[in-house]
N, C-alpha and C positions, 0 to 999 in steps of 0.2 A: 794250600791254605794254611796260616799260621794256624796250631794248635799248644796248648799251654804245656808245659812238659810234666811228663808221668810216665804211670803205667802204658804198654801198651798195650792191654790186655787185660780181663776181668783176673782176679788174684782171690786166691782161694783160702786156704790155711791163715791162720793166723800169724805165724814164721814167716811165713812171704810176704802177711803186710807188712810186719814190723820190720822186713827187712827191706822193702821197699820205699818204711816212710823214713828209715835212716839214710838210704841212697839218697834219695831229692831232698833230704833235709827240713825239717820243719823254718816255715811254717805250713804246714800242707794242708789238704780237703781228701775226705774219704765219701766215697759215694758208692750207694748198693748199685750193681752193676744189671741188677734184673729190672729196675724200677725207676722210678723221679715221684714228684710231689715233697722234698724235702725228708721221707722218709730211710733213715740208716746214713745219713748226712753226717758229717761232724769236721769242724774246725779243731786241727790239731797246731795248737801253739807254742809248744815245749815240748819236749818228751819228758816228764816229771809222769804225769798218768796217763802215758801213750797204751800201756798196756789194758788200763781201764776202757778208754775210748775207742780201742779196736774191739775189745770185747763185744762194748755196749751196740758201736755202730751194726757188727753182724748179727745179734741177737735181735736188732729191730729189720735190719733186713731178711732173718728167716721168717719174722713173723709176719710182715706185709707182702712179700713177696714168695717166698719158701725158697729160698735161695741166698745163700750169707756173702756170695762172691764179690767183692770189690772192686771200685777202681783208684788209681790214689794219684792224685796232680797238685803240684806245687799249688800251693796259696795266691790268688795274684789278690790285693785288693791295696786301696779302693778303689773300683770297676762299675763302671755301667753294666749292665744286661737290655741288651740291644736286639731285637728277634728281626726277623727280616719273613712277610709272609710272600708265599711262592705260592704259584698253581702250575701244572702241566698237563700236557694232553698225551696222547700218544701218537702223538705225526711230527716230536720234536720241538716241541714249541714251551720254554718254560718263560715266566711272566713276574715280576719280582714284583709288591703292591707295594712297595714303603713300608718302613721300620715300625717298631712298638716300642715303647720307651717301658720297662719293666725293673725298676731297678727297686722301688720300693718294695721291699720282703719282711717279711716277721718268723722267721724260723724258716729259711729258704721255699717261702709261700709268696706269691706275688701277693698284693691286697690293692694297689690303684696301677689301671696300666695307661697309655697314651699314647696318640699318634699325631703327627709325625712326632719325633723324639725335638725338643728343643735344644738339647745340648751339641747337637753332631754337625759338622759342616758338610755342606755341597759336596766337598771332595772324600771324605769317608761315606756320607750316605752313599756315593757311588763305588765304592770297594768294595762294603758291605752289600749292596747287591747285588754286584758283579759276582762274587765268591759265591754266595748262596744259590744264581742260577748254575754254575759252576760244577756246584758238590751238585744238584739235582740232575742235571743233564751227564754226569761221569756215573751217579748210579742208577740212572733210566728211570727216575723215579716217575710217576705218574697219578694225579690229585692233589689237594691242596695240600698243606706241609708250611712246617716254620722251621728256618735255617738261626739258631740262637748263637750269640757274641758275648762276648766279655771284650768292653771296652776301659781300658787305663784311661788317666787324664794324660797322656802322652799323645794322644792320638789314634794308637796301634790299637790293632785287634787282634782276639783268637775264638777260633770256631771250640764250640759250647757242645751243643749237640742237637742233632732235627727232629723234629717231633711230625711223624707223616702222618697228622692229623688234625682238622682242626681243634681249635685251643679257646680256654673259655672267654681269650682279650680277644677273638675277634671282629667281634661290632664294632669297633674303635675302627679299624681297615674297612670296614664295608661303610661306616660313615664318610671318611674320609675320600675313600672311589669310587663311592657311588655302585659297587658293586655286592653282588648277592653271593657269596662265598659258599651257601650250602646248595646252590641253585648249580653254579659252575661246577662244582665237587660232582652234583650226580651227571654233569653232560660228560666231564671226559669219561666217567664211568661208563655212560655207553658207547664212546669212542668217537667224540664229535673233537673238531677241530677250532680250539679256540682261535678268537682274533678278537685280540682285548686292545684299544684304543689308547694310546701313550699320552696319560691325561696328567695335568699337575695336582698333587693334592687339595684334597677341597675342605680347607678349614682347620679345626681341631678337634681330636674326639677322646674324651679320660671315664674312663669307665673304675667304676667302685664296685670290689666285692663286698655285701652284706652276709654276715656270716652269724649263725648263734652260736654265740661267745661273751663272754664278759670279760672283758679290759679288767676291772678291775678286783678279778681275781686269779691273775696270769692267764688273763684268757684262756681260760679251761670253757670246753665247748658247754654249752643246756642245752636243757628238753623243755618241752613241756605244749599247750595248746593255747592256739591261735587263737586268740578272740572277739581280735577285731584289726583289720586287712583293710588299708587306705594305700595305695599307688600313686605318685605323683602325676599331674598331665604335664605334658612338656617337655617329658628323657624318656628314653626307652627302658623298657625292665625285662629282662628275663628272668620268667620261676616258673614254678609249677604251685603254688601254695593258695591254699584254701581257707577260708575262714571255718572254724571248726575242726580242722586239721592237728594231729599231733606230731610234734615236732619230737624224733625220738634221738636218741645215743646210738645207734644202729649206724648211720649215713654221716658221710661227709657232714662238716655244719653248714657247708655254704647253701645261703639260701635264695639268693638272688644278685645278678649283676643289673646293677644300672648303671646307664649311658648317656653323657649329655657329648652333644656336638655343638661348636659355633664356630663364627668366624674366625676366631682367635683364641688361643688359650686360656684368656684371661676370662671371655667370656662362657668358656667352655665350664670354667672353672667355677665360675659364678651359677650356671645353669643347674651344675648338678651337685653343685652346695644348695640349693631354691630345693630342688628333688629330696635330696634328704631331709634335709628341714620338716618338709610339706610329708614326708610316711610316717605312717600309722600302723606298726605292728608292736600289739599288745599281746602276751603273755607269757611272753621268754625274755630273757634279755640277749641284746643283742649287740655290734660292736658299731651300729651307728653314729652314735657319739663320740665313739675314735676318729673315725670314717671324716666327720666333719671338721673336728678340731686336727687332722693330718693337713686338712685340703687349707686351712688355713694358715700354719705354719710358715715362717719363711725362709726354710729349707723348700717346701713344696713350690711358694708362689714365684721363687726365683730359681728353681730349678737344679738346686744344688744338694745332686742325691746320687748315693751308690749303694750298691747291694750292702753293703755295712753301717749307712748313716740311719738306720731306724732309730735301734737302741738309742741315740745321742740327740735325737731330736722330742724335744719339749711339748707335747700338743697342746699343753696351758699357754705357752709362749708364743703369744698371735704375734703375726706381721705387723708394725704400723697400719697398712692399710687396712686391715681387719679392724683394728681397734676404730680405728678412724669410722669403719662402715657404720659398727656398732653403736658409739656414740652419735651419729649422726642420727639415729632413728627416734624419730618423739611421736612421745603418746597421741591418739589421736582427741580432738580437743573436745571437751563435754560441757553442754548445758547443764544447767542447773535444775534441769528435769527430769536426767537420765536417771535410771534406775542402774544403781550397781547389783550386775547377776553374780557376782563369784569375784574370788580374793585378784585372781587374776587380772580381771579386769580394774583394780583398781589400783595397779602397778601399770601397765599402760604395755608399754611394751617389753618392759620386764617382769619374768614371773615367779612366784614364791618354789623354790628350793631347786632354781636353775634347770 
């Protein structure tokens, strides 16, 4: 299996990275070798403040993980991140479900994931799976697990790294195959013998992380309590949250995925723009407003994204066809008897202060 070139091995000392990131040459990636979630990450572009950024990246990797060791691989971008989900049993039998499209990051954080990936062709989708049952069956693995890729616009791939567990994108895969992924996880667990049925994907599924965070103050996480908890009908949500509920600084910010499926992307796309729209959480701020003005985008609605186009893309700058949506919505029309309840209502379908 193609892998991006680097270290072979976690690197320890600070000497050995700097002398490692001189060997591959910038532009490189330093990654803490105990952990992931973008934590102790760092894009190194020059060596002007290599010295700083090896500092910085092992000081966040002692602090989230207690371990500063590194790993250090050439720079590839711009790249897809392409995950491939697996299941296995213990009688030999590994089972590839189709890809995730994950290439949207904000500080190497996924934020919208998707399935099937629209960018990949017939013939890579089939490498990419082949490889991933591959690496599973060469290390006997057994349970569910994600086989991740780094795709160039060349075509080519290089294996990422597996995560032998499931992962927060995957309801977008259980939409898509009609399959229960935490149902499968406990049967090999007792040692049953899958026989999963070679089905064509079924539709599209783009899942949104909602997080407490404010966009617009570099998204630095909040706190604070829940006051009032409205769930959309129509997409699926995972949470745990409560009305009355304090949202603290302690915990991850993420606070709910949801999930829209359809037949098509576009409709998928449309479902769970409706979902966000339609929620209701009051008393923190939160990055839903990002969330929707990304999905509208068109970088997003045409599909033209890599782990590096966050930054670059505009969420004020809708698609034509968003604009188009927009416009097209008119007030709905009033007699001369109605009573105006609030300012809102007398803007129709647009409302005072966006």
């Amino acid at each position: 299996m193609p892998v991006v070139p680097g270290t072979s091995g976690a690197v320890g000392s600070e000497q050995e990275l700097l002398a490692a990131v001189k060997e591959l040459g910038v532009p490189v990636m330093l990654k803490a070798a105990a952990g992931g979630g973008g934590k102790g990450m760092r894009r190194i572009e020059n060596e002007d403040d290599l010295d700083t950024q090896v500092a910085s990246a092992r000081r966040e990797a002692e602090a989230a993980f207690g371990d500063g060791s590194m790993l250090v691989e050439k720079l590839l971008s711009p790249v897809r991140h392409i995950e491939v989900q697996i299941i296995a049993d213990g009688h030999g039998n590994v089972f590839a479900l189709g890809e995730r499209e994950c290439s949207l990051q904000r500080r190497f954080q996924k934020i919208i994931e998707e399935a099937p990936s629209a960018a990949i062709t017939d013939e890579l989708r089939a490498k990419l799976q082949q490889s991933a049952c591959d690496l599973s069956r060469a290390a006997g693995y057994q349970s569910a697990g994600t086989v991740e890729f780094l795709v160039p616009p060349d075509g080519s791939y290089y294996f990422l790294e597996m995560n032998t567990r499931l992962q927060v994108e995957h309801p977008v895969t259980e939409f898509i195959t009609g399959l229960d992924l935490v149902r499968l996880q406990i049967e090999v667990a007792q040692g049953e013998e899958l026989k999963l049925p070679k089905l064509p994907p079924r539709g599209h599924a783009i899942e949104a992380r909602l997080y407490a965070e404010n966009p617009d103050a570099g998204f630095l996480p909040t706190s604070g309590p829940i006051l009032m908890l409205r769930w959309p009908e129509g997409i699926r949500v995972d949470h745990g949250l409560t009305e009355g509920m304090e949202v603290t600084s302690h915990y991850d910010p993420l606070l709910a995925k949801m999930i829209a499926w359809g037949p098509d992307r576009e409709q998928a796309r449309r479902r769970l723009l409706d979902g966000l729209r339609s929620t209701v959480l009051l008393g923190l701020t939160t990055n839903i407003n990002y969330l929707i003005s990304l999905l509208e985008t068109r970088e997003f609605i045409e599909c033209d994204l890599s782990t590096s186009s966050l930054p670059d893309i505009d969420p004020t700058e809708l698609h034509p066809a968003a604009w188009a949506a927009a416009l097209s919505t008119k007030p709905k029309p009033r007699s001369s008897g109605d009573k105006i309840a609030s300012p809102w209502d007398r803007l129709g379908s647009w409302r005072v202060g966006g």
